[in-house]
Each structure stands twice: as C-alpha cells, then as structure tokens.
N, C-alpha and C positions, 0 to 999 in steps of 0.2 A: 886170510891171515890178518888181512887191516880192519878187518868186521871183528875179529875179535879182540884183536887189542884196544878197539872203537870203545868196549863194550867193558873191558877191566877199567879206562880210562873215567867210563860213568860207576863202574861201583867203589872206584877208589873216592870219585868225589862227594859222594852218598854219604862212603863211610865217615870222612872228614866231616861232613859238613854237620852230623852229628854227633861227633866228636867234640867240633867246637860249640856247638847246643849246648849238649852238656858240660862241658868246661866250664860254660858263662854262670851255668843254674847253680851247678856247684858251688864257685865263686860267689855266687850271688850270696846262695844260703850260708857259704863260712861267713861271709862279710856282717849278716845281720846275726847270725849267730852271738857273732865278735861285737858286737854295738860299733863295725868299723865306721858305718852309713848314719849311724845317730849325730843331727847338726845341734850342737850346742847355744848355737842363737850367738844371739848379743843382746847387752840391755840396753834399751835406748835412752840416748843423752836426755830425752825430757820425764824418764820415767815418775823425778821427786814430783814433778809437777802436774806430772798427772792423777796422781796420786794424792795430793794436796786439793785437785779443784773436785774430784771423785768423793773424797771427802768433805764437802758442804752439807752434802744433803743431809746425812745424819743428825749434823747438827741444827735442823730446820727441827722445833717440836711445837705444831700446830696451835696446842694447850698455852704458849706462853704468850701473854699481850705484849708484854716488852719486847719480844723477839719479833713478833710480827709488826710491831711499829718501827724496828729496826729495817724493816725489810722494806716499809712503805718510804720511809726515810729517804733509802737508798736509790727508789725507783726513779726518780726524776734524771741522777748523773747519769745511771743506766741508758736509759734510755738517751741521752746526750750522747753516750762510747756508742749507741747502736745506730745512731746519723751517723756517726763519723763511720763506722763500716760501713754504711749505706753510702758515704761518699767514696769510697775509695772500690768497695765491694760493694755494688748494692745486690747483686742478684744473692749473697748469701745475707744481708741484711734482713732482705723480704722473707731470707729460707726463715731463717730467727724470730720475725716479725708472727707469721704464718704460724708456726709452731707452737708460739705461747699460748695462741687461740686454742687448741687443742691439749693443754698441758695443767696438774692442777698442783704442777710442783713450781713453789714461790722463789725458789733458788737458780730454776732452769734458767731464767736469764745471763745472771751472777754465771753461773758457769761454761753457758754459750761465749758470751767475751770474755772470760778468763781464757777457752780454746783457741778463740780467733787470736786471741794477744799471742799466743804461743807461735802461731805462723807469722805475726806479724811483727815479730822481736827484731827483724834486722830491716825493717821499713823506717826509715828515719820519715818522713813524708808524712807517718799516724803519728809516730812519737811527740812531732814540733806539735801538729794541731793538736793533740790530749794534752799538750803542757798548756797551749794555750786556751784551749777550754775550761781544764782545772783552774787555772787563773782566774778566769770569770768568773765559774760555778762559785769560790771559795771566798770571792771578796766580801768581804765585811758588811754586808746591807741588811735591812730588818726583814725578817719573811715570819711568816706566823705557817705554825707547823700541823695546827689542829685547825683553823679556822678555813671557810669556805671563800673562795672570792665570791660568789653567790650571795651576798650578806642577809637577804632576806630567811637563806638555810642556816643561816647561825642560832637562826633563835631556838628555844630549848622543846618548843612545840612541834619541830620537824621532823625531830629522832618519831616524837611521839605518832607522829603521821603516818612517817615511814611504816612503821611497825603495824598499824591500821592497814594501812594500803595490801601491805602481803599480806597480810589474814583473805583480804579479799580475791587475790588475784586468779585462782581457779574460775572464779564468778565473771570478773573483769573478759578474761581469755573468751569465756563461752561466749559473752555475750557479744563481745568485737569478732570474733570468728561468725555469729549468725550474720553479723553487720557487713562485714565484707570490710572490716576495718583495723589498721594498725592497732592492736593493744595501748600504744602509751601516748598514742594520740587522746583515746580518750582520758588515761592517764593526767595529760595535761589538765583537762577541764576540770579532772574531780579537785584537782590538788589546788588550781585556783578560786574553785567554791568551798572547797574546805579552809586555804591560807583566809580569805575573805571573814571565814565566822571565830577568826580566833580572837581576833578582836571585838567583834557585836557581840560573841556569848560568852564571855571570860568565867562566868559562874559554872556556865554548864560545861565548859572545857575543863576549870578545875575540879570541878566534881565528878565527871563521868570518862569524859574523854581521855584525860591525860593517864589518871590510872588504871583505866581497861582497856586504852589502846583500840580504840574502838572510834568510826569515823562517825562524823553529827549527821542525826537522818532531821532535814528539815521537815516542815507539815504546815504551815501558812501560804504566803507569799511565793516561794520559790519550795520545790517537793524534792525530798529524797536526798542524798549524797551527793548529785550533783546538779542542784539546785534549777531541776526542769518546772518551768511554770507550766499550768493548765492548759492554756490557752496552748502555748506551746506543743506540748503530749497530744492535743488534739488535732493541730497541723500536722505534726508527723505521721498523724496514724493516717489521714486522709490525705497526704500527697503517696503514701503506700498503696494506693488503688487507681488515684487519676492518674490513670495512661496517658492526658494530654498534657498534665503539669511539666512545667521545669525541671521540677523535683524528683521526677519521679524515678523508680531504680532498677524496674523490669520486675517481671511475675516472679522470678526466684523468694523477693522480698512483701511482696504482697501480702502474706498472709501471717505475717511473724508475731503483730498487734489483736490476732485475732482477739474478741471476747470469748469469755465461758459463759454467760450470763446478760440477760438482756438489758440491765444499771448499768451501763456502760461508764457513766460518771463515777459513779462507786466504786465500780473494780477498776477504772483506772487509778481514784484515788490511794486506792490501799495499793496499788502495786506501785506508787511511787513515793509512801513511805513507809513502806514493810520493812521494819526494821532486825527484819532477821534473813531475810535475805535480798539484795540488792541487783538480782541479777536485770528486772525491768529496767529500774533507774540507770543502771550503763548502760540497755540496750536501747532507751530512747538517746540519749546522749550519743552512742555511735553510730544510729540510724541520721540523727542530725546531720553529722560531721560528714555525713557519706552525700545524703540530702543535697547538702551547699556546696559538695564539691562536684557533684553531679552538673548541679545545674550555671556552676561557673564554665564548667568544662561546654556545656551547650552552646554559652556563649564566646566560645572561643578563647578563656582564658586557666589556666591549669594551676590552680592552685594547692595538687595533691603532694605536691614539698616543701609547702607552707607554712607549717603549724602553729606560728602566729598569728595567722590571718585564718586560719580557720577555727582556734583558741579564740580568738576576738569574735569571728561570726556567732560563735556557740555563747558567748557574752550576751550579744547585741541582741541576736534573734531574727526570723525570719525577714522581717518590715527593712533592716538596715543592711540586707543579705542582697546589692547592688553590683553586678559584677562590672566590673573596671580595669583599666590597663594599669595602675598601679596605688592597687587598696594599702590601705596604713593599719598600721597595731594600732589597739587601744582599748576601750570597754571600759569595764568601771573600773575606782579606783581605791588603790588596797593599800594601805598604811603600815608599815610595819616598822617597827621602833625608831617612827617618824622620818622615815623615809618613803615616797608614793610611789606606789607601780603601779602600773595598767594590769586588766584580765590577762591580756594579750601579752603583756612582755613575763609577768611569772611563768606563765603556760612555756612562751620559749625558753625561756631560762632552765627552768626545769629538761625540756626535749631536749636540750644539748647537751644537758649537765653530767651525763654519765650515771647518774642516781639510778640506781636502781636495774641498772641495764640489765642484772642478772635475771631479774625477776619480769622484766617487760622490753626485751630485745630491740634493738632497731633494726627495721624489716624493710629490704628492698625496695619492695613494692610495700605500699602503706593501703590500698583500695585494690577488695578484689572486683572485678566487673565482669 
C-alpha cells in the first residue's frame, strides 16, 4: 500500500513539473509575441556630443590646402592637451600616442581628446591646468607659421632638394640595405654635398637642378651625388677584402665592389658619376659610414648613434678617422645666406629634423653586423 502511494506521489510530481515547463514556454512565447520583453533603452546624456566629435571627420577633405594647414595649425595645442592626459592618464596617453602611428586620418587626434574631455568634464585638476596652458599657448608672442627653426631649410633650394632626394630613394634603400646601414644616415651625407654646391654652382643649379629637380652628379675633384673622391672609392674597395684592417666588415661585404672588367679605374670612374643611376655613389658612401663605424667600435668606442660624428668622418675621410673618447663635429664649411655651418652640424640637423621621415624612417638599429 505505501509502495504504491510512493509511486502516484512521483507521477504526480512528473506531471507538475511539466506542467510548469510548459507554463514558462508558453509565457515566454505570449511575452515576446506581445513585444512584452522589448528594452526600450535610453538615450544617453553625452549622445549630442558624440555625435558632434563623430562628425569631424567628414569634414577633413584631403584636396584642400587651407584645411590641411588648418590642421597643421592646430598640432602643436594638441599635442600640449595630450601631455596633459599623459600627466594625469598616461597609460591612455601613450594608448593615443601609439595609435596615430598606425592611423592616416589627420583628425584622429582632434577627436581622441575631444572623447577623453568627455570623461574628464567633472575633473576640475584638467580643467585648472588647460586654462592654464591655453594662457600660455595664446599669449601674444611672434611665431612664424611657415618658416623652419632649421634656417639653413628656408632657403628656396630645399623644397628643390627634397623633391631630388625622393626621386631617388628606391636607389638610396638598395644601396644602404647591401651596406648594412641606416637609409638617412647616408641621407645625411648626400644633402650636406648637395647643401655645399648650391652655392659653388648657382649657374648649374639654376639651370638644371632647380627646374628638373634632379640632384648635381659631380665629375672633378669630388664624384657622384655624394661627393666621393678617388682616392677615397679606392680605400673602401680595398679595406672590403683586408681581413687584418680596422676597417674591415667580414666576408658578407667582400665582394659588393667587385669589377666587371679589368680598367678598374675606368669603371670605377663611371660608376661614381653615372648620371642616370646613382645606386654606386650611395653604396660607396654607406660602405664608408659602416667602414668608420666598424673600426671605432674596434677600438672600444661606439659611435653608431652618432650621426654627426660620423656625417663629419664621411667629410673628413679616412686620414682624419682617429678614434677617441670624445670626437667633435665639424668638416668643411657651408655658407648659407651668410651664416656658416659645419659638414657635420647640416648632417645633424637634418637626422633629427623630421624631414623626410616618411620617406627614410628612423631605424633602431642604424648598422646591420
């Protein structure tokens, strides 16, 4: 008798329990039937303003000069409001910093701290220092909008250089990648043998160079676009085989000078001023710069983050290539609308100037070994 009521007791619970199963399903299905379960949201308090910084970008159009010199304008505060997140936030600072590298929209900044402002609207701590930042930034002082602190890059010959230079830079790449050597290190040396003849050849710059945009291949005294002397081109090819030299860069480099042809004078001449392709004349140049850094490094001293001192050696030349605990800039000297520079301080000027960067990156490591 208790075995069987045991037994109604489990099929009454059965039936319940599917009973209320399907109760729930049911319910379930009226509910969404009914849009009972549909969340209406809410709009949020920052919607106008997101809305508002979402909308820059459209108005970015590439094509306008006025707009992009608006933009250049604006870089300098910018970047001012993005220290200030860096002081209070740095780690999302660096995230913004990081970002732009990777980004080829001119506004993404602009809109980066327009979002951070939005979080930071009840930080009285950003607001005091942006007022007093703005205070600075807006004082009344003289700033030139177009000109270069660089003075030597104001003159009208640079644009013309620049535009030289990229024509070649495919050529430049090959030849500093055989060399085991930074791209705009050599970079340096051509622009301070190029700055140097803008004044000795004013004839031939106005007539050839300036309108074709094309850089001066010399053929006297100093050869080629970056003004390697003979005497010179011939050291370098022969510390490329002395195993016991200072100089020397290991078998990888050995054989990069080789000749085609047994006028070894001859075919060196013409390949350091072939004026139709220059890939020799960089490769002797960044074989140099590899050369003297080698053989500083021998002596205990590492000049491979130097680029004044090594822009100076490539000046000087092997004879004055003394290694020492603390070498000086200098080389010859270049005049430019009568003010004097060294080989060696144009060369630096230029490596740190940002010029160019698109086109000849700054690399880690500047010497492959």
């Amino acid at each position: 008798m208790m075995q069987k009521k045991f037994i109604q007791y489990i099929i009454y619970g059965v039936v319940l329990f599917f009973a209320f199963v399907g109760f729930v399903l049911t319910g379930t299905y009226v509910a969404v039937k009914l849009h009972i379960t549909n969340d209406p949201g809410a709009v949020d308090y920052n919607d106008r303003m997101f809305k508002e910084i979402s909308e820059k970008q459209p108005l970015f159009n590439p094509n306008d000069p006025h707009y992009l010199l608006q933009i250049n304008e604006k870089r300098p505060l910018q970047y001012l409001l993005l220290s200030l997140i860096g002081k209070l936030y740095p780690y999302n600072a660096n995230t913004f910093f990081n970002a732009l590298k990777y980004s080829e929209n001119p506004m993404l900044l602009e809109q980066m701290i327009a979002t951070a402002e939005l979080r930071l609207s009840d930080n009285d701590e950003y607001h005091k220092l942006k007022k007093e930042l703005l205070n600075v930034y807006n004082k009344n002082i003289k700033r030139d909008t177009l000109k270069s602190l660089f003075a030597w890059m104001n003159i009208s010959e640079w644009n013309d250089l620049k535009e030289a230079i990229r024509k070649d830079k495919h050529i430049i790449d090959s030849a500093s990648k055989a060399a085991g050597v930074e791209p705009r290190l050599v970079v340096c040396c051509l622009i301070g043998e190029q700055i140097r003849l803008f004044n000795s050849k004013r004839e031939i710059y106005k007539r050839y160079i300036g309108p074709l945009k094309v850089l001066s291949v010399e053929s006297q005294f100093s050869l080629g676009v970056t003004g390697i002397k003979d005497f010179t081109a011939k050291a370098i090819e022969h510390y490329l085989k002395d195993s016991t030299s200072e100089f020397y860069l290991g078998k990888k480099y050995e054989n990069l000078l080789d000749f085609q042809s047994s006028n070894h004078d001859t075919e060196r001449y013409y390949r350091l001023v072939n004026y139709r392709n220059h890939y020799y004349q960089y490769l002797y140049a960044a074989l140099y710069l590899h050369q003297v850094k080698k053989q500083w490094e021998r002596a205990g001293y590492d000049i491979s983050n130097r680029p004044e001192i090594l822009v100076t050696l490539y000046n000087v030349g092997f004879p004055y290539s003394v290694p020492k605990p603390n070498p000086r800039v200098g080389g010859s000297t270049i005049t430019i609308n009568n003010v004097r520079y060294t080989f060696g301080a144009i060369g630096f000027d230029f490596y740190y100037s940002g010029e160019l960067a698109k086109e000849f990156p700054y690399q880690l490591k500047k010497f492959a070994d």
